[in-house]
C-alpha positions in Angstrom: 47.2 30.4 30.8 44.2 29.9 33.1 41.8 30.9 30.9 43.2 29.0 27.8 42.9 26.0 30.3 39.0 26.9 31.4 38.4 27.2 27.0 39.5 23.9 26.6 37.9 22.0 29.3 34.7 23.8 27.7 35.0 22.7 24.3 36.4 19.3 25.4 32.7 19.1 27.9 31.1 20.4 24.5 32.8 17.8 22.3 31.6 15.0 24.7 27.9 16.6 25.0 27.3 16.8 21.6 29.3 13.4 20.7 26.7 11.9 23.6 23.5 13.6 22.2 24.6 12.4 18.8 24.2 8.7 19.6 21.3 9.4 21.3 18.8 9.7 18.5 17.2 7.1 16.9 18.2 6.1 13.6 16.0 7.1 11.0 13.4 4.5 9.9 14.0 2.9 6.5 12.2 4.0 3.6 9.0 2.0 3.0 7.5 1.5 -0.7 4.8 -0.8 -1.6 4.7 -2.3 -5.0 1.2 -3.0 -6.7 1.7 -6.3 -8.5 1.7 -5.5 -12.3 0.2 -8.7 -13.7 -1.6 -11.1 -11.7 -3.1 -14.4 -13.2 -6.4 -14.2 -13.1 -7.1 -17.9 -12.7 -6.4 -17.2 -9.4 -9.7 -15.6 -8.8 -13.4 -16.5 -9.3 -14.8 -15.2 -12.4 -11.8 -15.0 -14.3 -13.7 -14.9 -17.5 -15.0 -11.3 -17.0 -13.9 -8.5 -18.9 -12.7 -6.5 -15.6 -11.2 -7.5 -12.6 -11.7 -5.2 -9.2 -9.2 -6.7 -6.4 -9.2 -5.6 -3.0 -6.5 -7.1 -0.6 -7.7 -6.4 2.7 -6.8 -7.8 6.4 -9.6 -8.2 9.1 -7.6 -5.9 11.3 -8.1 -2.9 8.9 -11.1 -0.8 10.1 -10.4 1.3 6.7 -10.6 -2.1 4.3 -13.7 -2.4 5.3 -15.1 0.4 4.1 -12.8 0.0 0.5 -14.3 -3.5 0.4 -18.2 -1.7 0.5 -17.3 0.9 -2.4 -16.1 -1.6 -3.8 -19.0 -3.8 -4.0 -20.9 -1.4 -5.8 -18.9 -1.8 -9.3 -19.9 -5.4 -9.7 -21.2 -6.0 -12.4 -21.5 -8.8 -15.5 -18.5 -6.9 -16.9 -16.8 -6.6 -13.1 -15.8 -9.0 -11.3 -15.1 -7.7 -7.5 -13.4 -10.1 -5.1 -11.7 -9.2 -1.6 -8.9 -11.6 -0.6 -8.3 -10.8 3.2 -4.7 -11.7 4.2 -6.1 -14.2 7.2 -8.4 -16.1 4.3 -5.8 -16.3 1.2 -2.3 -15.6 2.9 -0.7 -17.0 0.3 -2.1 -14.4 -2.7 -0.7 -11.5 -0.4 2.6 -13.3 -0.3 2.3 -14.5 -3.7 1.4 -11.1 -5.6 4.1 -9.6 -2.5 1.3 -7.6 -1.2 2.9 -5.4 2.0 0.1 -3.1 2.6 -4.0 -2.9 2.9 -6.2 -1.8 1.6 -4.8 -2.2 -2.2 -7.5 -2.2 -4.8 -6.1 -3.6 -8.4 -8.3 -2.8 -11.6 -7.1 -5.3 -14.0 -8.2 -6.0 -17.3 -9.0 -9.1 -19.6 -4.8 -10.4 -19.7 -4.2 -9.9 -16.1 -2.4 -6.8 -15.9 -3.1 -4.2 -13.5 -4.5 -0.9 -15.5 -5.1 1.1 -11.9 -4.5 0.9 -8.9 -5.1 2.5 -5.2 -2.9 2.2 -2.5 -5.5 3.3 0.2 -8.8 3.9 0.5 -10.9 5.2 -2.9 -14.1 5.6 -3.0 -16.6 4.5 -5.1 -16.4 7.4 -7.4 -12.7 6.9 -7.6 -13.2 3.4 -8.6 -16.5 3.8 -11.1 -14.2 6.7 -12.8 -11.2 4.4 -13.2 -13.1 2.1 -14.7 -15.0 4.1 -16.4 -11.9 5.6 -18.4 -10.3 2.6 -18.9 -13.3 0.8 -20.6 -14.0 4.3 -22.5 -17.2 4.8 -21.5 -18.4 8.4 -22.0 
């Protein structure tokens, strides 16, 4: 009887252990997606007459937008227009087009909808490529 006494006190200490370790552990952080805005109205950004808009929403604090906003530079062209709205500057384009993470780079074409995009840093390549594709040049 003894030792059916010593199991249970065991597997009762166990119970409470594992119950106590169980509530112990944080909770497992909610999933996070970011959404690229599909359409954007391209009145909202200089040069809205060119054939190609390159985007990049940036924020000062991002060491790495910096560096998206320089490759991105190099695509402007006549047919490119290549503007960087920093979240400090035009607040109320990131909350307008619901913009939750930097850098995001939007290639968008002559209606205003978003034909590629780059959550995260591309490089130049990257960006000549996509818009190299989408225009069809060879």
């Amino acid at each position: 009887m003894l030792q059916v006494l010593i199991v249970a006190g065991v597997a009762l200490v166990a119970l409470g252990v594992g119950w106590y370790m169980q509530q112990q552990q944080p909770d497992a952080p909610p999933p996070t997606s970011h959404t690229v805005p599909d359409q954007l109205d391209r009145n909202d950004f200089t040069r809205p007459d060119a054939p190609w808009l390159v985007i990049v929403f940036t924020s000062e604090t991002c060491a790495t937008c910096a560096k998206v906003w320089q490759a991105a530079e190099l695509v402007d062209s006549d047919d490119v227009a290549v503007q960087n709205i920093e979240v400090s500057a035009d607040a109320a384009l990131h909350e307008r087009y619901a913009i939750t993470a930097v850098p995001l780079v939007a290639v968008v074409d002559a209606a205003g909808v978003t034909r590629r995009s780059f959550l995260g840093p591309p490089t130049a390549a990257d960006l000549w490529a996509a818009l190299a594709e989408l225009r069809g040049d060879d």
